[in-house]
SEFIZA-3560 file (N, C-alpha, C; in Angstrom, 3 decimals):
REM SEFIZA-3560
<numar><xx>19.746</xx><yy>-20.075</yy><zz>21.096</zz><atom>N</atom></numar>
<numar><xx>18.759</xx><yy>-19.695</yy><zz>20.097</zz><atom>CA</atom></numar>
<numar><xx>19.427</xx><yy>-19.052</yy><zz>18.879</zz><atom>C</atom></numar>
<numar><xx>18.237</xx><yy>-19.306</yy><zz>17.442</zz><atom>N</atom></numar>
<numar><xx>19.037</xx><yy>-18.211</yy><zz>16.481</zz><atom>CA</atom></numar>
<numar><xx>18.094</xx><yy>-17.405</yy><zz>16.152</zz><atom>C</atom></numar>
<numar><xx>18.551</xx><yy>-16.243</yy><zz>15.926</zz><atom>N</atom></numar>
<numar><xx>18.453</xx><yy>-15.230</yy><zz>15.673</zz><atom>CA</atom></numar>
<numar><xx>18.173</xx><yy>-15.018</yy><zz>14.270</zz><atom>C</atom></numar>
<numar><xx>16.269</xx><yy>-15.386</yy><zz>13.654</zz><atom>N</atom></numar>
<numar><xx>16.159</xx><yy>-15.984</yy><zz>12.132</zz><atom>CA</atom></numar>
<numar><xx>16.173</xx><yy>-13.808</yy><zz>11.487</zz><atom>C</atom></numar>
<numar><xx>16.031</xx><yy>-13.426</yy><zz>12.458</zz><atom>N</atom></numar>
<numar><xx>15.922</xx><yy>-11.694</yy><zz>11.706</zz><atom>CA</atom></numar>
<numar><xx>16.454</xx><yy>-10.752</yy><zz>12.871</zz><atom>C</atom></numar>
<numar><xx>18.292</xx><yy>-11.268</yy><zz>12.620</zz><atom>N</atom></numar>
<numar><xx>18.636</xx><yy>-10.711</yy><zz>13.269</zz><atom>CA</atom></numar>
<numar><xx>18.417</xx><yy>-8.666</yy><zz>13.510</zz><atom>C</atom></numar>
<numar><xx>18.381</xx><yy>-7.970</yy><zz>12.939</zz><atom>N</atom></numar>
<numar><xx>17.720</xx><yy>-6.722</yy><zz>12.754</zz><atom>CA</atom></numar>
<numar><xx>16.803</xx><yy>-6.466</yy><zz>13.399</zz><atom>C</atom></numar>
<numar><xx>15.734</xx><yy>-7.201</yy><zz>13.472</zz><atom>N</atom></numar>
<numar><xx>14.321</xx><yy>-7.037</yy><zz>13.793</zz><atom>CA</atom></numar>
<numar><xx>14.504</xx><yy>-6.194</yy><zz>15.217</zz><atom>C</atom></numar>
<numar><xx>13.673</xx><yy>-5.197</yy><zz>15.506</zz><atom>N</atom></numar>
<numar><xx>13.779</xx><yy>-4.660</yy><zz>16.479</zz><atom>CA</atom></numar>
<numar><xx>13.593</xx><yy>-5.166</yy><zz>18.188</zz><atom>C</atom></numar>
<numar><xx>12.863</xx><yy>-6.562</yy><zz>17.931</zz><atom>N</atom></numar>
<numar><xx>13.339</xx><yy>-7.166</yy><zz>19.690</zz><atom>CA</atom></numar>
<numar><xx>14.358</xx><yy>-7.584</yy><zz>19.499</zz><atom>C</atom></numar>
<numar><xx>15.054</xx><yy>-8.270</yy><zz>18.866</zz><atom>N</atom></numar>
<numar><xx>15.947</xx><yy>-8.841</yy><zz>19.008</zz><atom>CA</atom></numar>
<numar><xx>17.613</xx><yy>-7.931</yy><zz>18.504</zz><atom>C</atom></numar>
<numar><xx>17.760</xx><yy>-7.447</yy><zz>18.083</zz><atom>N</atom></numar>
<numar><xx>18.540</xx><yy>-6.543</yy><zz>17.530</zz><atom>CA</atom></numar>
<numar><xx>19.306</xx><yy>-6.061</yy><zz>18.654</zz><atom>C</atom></numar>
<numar><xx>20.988</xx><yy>-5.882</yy><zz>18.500</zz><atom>N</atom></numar>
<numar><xx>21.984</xx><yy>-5.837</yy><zz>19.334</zz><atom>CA</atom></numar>
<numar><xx>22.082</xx><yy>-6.565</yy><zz>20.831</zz><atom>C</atom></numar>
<numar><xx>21.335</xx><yy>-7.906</yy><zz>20.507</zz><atom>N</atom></numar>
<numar><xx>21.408</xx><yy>-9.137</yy><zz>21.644</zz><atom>CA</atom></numar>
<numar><xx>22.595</xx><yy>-9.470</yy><zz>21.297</zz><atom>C</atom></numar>
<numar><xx>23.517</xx><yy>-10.034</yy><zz>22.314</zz><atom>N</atom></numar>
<numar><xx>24.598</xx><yy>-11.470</yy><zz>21.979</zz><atom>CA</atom></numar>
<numar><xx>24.106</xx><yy>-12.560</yy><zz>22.304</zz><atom>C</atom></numar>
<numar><xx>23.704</xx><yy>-13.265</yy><zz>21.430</zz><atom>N</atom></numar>
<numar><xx>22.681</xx><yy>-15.036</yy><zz>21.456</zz><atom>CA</atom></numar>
<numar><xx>23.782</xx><yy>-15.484</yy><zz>21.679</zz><atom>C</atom></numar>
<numar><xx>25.404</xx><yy>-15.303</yy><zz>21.907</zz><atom>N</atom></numar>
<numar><xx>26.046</xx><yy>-16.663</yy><zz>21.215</zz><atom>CA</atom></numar>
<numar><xx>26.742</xx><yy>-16.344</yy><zz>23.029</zz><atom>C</atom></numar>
<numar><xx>26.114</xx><yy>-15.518</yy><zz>24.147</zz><atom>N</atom></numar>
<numar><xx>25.967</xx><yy>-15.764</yy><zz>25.674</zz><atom>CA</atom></numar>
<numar><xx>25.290</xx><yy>-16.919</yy><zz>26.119</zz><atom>C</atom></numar>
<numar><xx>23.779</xx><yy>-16.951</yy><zz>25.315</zz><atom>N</atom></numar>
<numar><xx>23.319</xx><yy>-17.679</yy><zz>25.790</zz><atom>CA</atom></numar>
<numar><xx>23.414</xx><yy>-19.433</yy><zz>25.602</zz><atom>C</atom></numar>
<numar><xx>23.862</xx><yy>-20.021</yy><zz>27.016</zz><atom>N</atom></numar>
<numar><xx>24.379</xx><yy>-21.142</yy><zz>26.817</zz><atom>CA</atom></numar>
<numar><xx>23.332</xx><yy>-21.841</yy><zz>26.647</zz><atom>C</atom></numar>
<numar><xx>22.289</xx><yy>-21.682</yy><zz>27.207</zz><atom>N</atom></numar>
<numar><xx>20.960</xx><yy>-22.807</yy><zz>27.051</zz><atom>CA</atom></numar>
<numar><xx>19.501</xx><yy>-22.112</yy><zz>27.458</zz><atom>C</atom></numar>
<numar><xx>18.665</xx><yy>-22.829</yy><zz>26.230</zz><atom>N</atom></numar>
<numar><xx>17.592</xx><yy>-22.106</yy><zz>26.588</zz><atom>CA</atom></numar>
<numar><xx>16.332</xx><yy>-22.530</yy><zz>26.985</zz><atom>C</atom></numar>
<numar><xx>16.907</xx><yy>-24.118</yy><zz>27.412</zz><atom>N</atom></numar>
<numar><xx>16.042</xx><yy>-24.695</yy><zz>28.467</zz><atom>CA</atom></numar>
<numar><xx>14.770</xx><yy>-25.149</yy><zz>27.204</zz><atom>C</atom></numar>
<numar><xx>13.458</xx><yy>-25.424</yy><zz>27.674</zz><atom>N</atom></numar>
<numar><xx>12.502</xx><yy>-25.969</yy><zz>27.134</zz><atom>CA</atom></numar>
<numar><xx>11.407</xx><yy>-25.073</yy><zz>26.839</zz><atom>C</atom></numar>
<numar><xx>10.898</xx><yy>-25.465</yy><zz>26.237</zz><atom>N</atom></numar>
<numar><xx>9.757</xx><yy>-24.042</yy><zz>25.598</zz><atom>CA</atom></numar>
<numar><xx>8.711</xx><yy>-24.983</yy><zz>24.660</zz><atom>C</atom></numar>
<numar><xx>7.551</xx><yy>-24.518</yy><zz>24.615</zz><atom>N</atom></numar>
<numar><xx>6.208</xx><yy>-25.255</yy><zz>23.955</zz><atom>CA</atom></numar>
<numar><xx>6.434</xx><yy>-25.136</yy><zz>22.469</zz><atom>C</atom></numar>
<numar><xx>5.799</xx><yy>-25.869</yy><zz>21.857</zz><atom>N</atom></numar>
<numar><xx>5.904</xx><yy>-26.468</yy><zz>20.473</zz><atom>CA</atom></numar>
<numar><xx>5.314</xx><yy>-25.964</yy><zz>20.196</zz><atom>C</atom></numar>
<numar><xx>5.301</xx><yy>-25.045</yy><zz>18.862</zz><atom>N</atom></numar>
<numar><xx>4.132</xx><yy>-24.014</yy><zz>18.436</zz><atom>CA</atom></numar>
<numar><xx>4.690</xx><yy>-24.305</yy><zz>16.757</zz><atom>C</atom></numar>
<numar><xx>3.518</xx><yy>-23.594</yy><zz>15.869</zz><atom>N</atom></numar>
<numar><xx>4.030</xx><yy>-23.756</yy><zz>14.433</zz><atom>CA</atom></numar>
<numar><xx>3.467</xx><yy>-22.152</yy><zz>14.276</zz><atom>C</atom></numar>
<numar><xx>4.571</xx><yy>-21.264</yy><zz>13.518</zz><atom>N</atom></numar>
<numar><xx>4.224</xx><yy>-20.137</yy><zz>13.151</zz><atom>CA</atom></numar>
<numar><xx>2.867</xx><yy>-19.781</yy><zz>12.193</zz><atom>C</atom></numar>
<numar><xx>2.146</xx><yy>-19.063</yy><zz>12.185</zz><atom>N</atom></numar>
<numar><xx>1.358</xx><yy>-18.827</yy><zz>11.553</zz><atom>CA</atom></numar>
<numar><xx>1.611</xx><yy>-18.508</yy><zz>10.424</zz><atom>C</atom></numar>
<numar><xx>0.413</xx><yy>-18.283</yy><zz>8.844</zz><atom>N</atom></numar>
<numar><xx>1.101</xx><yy>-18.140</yy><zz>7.496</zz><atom>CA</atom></numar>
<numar><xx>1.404</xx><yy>-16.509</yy><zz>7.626</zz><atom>C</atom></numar>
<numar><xx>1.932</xx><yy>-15.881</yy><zz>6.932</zz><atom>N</atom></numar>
<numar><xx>2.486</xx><yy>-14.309</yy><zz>7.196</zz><atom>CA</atom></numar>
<numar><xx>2.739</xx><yy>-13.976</yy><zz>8.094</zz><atom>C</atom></numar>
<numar><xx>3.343</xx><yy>-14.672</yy><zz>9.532</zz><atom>N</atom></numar>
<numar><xx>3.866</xx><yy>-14.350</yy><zz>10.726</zz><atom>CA</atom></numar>
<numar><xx>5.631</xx><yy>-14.468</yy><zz>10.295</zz><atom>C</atom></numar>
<numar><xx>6.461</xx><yy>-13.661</yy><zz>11.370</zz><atom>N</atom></numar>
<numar><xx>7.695</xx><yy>-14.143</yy><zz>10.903</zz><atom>CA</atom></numar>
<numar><xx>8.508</xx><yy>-14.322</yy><zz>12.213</zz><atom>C</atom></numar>
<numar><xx>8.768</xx><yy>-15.608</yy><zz>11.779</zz><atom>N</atom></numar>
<numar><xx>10.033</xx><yy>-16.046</yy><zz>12.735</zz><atom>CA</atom></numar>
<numar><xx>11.125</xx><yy>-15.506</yy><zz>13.391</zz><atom>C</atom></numar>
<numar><xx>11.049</xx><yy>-14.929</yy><zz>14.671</zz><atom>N</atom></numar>
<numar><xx>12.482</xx><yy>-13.648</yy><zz>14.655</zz><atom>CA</atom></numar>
<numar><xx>13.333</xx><yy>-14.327</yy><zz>15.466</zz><atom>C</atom></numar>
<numar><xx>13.200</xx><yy>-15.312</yy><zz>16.342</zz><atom>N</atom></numar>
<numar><xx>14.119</xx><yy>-16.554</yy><zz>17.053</zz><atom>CA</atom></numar>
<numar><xx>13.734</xx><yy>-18.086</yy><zz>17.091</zz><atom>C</atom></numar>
<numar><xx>14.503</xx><yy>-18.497</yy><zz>16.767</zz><atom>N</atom></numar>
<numar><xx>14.228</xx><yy>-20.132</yy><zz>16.483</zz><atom>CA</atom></numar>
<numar><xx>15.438</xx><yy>-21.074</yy><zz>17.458</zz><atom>C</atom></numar>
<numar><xx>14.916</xx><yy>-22.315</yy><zz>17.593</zz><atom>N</atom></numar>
<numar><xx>16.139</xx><yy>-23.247</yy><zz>18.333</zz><atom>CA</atom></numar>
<numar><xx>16.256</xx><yy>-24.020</yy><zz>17.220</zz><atom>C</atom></numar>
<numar><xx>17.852</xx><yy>-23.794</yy><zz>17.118</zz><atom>N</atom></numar>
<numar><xx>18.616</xx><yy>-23.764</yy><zz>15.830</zz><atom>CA</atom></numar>
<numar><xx>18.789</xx><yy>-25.544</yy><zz>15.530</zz><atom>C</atom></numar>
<numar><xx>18.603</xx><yy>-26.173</yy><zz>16.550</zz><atom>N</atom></numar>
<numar><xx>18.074</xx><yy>-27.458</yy><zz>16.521</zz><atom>CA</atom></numar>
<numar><xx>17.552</xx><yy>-28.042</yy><zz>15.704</zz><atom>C</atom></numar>
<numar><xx>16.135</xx><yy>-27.705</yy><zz>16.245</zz><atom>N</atom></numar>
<numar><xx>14.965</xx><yy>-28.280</yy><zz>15.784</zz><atom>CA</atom></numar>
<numar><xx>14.108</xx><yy>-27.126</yy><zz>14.710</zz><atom>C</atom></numar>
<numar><xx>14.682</xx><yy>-26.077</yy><zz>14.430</zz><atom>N</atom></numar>
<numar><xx>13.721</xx><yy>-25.028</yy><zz>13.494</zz><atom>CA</atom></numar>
<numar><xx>12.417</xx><yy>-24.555</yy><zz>14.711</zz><atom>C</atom></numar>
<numar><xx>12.659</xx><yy>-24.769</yy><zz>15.523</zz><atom>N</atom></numar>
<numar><xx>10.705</xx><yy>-24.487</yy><zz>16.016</zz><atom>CA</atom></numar>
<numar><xx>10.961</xx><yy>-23.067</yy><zz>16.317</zz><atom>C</atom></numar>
<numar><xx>9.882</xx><yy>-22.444</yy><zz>16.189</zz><atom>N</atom></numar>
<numar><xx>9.689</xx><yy>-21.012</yy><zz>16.566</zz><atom>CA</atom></numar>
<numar><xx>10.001</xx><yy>-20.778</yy><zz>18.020</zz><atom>C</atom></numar>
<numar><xx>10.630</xx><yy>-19.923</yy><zz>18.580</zz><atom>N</atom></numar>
<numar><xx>10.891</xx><yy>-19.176</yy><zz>20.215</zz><atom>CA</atom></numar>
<numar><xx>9.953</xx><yy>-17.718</yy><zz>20.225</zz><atom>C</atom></numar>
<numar><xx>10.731</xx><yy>-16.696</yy><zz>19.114</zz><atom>N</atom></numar>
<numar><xx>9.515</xx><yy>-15.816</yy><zz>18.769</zz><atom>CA</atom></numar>
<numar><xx>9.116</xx><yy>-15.457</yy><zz>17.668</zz><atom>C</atom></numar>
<numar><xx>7.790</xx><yy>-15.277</yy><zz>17.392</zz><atom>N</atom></numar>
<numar><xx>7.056</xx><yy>-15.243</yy><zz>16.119</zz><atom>CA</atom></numar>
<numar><xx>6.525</xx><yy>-13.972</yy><zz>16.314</zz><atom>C</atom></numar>
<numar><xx>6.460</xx><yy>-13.218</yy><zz>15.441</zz><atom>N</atom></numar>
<numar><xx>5.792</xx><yy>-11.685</yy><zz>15.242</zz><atom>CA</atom></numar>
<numar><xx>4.581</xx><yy>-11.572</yy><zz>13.613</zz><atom>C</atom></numar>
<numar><xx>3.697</xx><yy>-10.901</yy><zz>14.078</zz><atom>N</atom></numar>
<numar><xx>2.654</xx><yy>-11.117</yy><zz>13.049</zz><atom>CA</atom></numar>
<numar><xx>1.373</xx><yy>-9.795</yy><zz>13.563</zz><atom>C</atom></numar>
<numar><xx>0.745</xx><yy>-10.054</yy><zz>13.133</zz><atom>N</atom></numar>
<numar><xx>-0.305</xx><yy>-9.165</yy><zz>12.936</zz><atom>CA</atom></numar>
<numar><xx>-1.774</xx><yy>-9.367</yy><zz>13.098</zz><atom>C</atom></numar>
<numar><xx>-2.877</xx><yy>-8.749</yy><zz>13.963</zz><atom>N</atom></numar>
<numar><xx>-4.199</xx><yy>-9.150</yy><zz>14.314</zz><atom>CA</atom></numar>
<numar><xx>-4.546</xx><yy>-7.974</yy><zz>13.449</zz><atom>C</atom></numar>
<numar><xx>-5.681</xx><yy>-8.078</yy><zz>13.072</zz><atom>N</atom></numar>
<numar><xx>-6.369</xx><yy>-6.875</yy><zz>12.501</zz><atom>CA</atom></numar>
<numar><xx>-5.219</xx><yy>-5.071</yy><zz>12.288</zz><atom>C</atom></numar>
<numar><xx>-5.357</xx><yy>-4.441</yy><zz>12.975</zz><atom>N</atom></numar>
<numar><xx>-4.357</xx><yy>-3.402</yy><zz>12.950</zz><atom>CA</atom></numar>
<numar><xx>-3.383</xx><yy>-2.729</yy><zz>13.493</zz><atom>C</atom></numar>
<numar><xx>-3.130</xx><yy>-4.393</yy><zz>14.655</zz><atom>N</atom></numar>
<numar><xx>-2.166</xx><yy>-4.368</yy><zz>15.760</zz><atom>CA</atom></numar>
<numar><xx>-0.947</xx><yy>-5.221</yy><zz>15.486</zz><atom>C</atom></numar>
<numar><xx>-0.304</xx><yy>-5.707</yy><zz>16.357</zz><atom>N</atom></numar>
<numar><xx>0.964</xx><yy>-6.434</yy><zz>16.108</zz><atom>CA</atom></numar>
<numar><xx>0.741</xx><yy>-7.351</yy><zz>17.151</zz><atom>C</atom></numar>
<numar><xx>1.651</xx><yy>-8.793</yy><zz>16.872</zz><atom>N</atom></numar>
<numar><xx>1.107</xx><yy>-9.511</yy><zz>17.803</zz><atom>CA</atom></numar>
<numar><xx>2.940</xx><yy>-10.087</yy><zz>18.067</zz><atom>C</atom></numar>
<numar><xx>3.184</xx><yy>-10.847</yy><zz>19.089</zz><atom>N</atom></numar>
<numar><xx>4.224</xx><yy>-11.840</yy><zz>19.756</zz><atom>CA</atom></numar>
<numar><xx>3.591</xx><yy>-12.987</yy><zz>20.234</zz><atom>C</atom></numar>
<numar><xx>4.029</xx><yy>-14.003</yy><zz>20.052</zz><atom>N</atom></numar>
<numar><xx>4.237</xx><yy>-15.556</yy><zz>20.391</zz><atom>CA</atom></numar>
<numar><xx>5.628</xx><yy>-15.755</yy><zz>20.924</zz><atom>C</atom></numar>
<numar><xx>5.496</xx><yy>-15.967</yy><zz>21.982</zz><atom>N</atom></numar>
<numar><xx>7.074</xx><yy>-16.109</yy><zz>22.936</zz><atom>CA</atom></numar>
<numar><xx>6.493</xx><yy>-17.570</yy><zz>22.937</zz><atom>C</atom></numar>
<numar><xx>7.444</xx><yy>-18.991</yy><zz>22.653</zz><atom>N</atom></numar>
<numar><xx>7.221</xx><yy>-19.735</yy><zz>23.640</zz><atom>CA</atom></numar>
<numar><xx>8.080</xx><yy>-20.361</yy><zz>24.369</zz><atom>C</atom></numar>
<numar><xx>8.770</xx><yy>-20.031</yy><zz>24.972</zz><atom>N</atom></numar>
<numar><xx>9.820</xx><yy>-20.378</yy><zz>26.224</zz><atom>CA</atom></numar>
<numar><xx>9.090</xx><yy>-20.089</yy><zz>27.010</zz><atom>C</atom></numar>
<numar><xx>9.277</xx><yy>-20.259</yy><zz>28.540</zz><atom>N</atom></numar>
<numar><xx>8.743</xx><yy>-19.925</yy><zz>29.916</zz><atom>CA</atom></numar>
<numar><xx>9.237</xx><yy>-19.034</yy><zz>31.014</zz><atom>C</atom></numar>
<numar><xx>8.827</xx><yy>-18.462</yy><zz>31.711</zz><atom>N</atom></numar>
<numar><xx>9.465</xx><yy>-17.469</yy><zz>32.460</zz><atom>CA</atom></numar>
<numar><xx>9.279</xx><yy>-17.839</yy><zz>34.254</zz><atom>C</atom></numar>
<numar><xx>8.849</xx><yy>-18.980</yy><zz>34.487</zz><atom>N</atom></numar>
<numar><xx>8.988</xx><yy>-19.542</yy><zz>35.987</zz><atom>CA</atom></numar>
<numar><xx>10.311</xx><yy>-19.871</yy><zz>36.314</zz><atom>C</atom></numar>
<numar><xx>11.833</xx><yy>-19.670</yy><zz>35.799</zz><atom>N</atom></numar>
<numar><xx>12.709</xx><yy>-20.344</yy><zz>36.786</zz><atom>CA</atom></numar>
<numar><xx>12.970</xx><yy>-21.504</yy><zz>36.553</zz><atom>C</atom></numar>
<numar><xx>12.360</xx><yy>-22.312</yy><zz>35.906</zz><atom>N</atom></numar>
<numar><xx>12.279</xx><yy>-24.232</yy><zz>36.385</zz><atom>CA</atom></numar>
<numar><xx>13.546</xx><yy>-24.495</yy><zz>34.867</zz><atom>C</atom></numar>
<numar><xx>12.854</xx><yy>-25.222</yy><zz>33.685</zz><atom>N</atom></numar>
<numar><xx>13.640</xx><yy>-25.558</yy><zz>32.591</zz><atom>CA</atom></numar>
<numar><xx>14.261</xx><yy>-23.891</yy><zz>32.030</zz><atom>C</atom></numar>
<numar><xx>13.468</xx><yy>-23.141</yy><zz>32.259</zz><atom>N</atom></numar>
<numar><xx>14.100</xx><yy>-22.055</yy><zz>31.268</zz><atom>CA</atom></numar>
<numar><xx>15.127</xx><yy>-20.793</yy><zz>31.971</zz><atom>C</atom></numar>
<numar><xx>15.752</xx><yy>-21.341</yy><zz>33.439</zz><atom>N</atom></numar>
<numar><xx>16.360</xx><yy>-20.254</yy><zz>33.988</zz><atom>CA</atom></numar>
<numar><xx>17.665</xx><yy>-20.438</yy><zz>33.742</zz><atom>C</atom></numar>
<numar><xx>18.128</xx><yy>-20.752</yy><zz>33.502</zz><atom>N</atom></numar>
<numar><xx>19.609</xx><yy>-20.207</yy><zz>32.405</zz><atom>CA</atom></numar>
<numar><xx>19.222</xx><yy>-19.266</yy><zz>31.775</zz><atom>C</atom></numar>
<numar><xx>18.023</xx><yy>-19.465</yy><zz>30.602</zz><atom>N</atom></numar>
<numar><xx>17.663</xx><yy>-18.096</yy><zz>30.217</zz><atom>CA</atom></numar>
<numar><xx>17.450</xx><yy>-16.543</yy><zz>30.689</zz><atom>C</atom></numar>
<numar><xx>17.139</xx><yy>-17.118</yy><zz>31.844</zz><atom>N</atom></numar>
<numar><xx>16.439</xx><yy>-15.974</yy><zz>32.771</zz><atom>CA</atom></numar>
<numar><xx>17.383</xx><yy>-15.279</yy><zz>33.145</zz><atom>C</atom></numar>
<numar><xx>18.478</xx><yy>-16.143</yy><zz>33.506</zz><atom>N</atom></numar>
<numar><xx>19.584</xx><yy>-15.234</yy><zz>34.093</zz><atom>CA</atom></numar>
<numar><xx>20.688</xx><yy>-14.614</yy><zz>33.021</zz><atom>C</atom></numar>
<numar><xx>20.253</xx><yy>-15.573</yy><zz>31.821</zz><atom>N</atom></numar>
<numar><xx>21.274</xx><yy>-14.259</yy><zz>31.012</zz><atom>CA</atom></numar>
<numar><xx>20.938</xx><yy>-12.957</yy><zz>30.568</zz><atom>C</atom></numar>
<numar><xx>22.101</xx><yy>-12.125</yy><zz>30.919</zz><atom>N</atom></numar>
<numar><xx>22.216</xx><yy>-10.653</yy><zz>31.363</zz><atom>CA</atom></numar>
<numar><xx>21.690</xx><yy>-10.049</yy><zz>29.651</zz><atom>C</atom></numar>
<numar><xx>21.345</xx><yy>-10.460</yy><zz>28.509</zz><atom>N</atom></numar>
<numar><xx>20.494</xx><yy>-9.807</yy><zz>27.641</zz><atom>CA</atom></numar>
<numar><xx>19.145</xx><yy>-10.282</yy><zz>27.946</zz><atom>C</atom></numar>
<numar><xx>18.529</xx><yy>-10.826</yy><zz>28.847</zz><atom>N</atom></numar>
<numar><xx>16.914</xx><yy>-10.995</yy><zz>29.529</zz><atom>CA</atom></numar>
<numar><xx>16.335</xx><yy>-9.960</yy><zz>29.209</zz><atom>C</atom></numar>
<numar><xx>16.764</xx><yy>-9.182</yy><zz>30.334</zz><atom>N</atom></numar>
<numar><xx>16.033</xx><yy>-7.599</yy><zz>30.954</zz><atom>CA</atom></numar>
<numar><xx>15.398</xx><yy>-6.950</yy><zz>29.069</zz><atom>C</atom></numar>
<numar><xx>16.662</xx><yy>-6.606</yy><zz>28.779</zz><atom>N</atom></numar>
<numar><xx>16.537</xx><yy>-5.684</yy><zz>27.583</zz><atom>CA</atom></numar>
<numar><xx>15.903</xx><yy>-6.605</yy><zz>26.616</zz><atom>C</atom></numar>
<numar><xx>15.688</xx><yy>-7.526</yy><zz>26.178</zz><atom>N</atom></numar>
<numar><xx>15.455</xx><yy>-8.409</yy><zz>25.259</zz><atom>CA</atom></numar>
<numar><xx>13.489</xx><yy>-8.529</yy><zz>25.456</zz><atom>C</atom></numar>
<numar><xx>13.144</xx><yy>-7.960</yy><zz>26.882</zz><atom>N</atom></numar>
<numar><xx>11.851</xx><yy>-7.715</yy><zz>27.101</zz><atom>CA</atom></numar>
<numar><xx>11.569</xx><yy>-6.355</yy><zz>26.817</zz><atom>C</atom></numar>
<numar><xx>12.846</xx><yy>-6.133</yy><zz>27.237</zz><atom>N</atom></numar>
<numar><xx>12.248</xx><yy>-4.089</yy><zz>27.133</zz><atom>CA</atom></numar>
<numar><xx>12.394</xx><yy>-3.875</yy><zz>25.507</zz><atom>C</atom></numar>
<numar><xx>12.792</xx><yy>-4.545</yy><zz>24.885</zz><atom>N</atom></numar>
<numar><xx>12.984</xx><yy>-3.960</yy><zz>23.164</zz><atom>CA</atom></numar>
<numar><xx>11.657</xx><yy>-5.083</yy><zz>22.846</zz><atom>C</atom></numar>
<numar><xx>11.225</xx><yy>-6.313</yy><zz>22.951</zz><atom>N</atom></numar>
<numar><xx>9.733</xx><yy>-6.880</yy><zz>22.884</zz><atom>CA</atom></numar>
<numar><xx>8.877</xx><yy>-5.828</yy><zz>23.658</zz><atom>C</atom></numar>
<numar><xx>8.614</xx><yy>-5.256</yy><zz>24.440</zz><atom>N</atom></numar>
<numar><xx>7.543</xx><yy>-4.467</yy><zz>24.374</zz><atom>CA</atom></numar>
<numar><xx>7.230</xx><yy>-3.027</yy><zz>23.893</zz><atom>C</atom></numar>
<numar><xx>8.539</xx><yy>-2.609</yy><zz>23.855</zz><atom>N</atom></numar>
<numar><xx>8.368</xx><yy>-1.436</yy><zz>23.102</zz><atom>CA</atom></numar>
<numar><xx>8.009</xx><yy>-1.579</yy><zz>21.489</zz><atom>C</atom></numar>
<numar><xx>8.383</xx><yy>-2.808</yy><zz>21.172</zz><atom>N</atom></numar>
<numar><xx>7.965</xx><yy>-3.255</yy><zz>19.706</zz><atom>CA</atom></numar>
<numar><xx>6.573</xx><yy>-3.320</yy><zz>19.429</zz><atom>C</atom></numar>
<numar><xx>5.765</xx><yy>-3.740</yy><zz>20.219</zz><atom>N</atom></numar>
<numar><xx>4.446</xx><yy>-3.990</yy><zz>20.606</zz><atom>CA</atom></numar>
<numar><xx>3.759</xx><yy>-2.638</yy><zz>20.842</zz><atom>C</atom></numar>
<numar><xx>4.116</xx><yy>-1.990</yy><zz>21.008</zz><atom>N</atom></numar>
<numar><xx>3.569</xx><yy>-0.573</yy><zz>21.394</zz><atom>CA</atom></numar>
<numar><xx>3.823</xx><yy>0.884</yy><zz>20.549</zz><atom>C</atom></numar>
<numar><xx>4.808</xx><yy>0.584</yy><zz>19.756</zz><atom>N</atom></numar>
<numar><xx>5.218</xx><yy>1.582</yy><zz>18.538</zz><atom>CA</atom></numar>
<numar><xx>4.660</xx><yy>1.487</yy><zz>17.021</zz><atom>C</atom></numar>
//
């Protein structure tokens, strides 16, 4: 994956360039004033999108978290934290 804002607080002090593969993930198109914070450097498609509902904050993950196409992901060792800095983002 790349890393379109690297800074951004989920993603920020990951090493992407561990992750060897990130398996398959749903086709989504970012919303207008949402912003792109990981993309597959591929194809441009959004992985995660961050944006805003009324006076909250919102995430669009779309990779998968069953094990099947996306566990390479799963098992790389920036996983854990890469959820724990996405939800604390969500909540601050």
């Amino acid at each position: 994956p790349a890393a379109n804002a690297p800074e951004h607080p989920i993603v920020a002090g990951l090493s992407w360039d561990a992750v060897t593969r990130f398996g398959g993930y749903n086709k989504v198109e970012a919303a207008e004033g949402s912003e792109v914070v990981l993309s597959d450097p591929a194809t441009g498609m959004p992985l995660i999108t961050v944006g805003t509902y009324g006076e909250g904050k919102t995430v669009a993950y779309a990779g998968g978290l069953g094990g099947g196409w996306d566990a390479d992901f799963i098992q790389w060792a920036g996983f854990p934290q890469l959820w724990l800095q996405l939800a604390r983002y969500l909540v601050n």
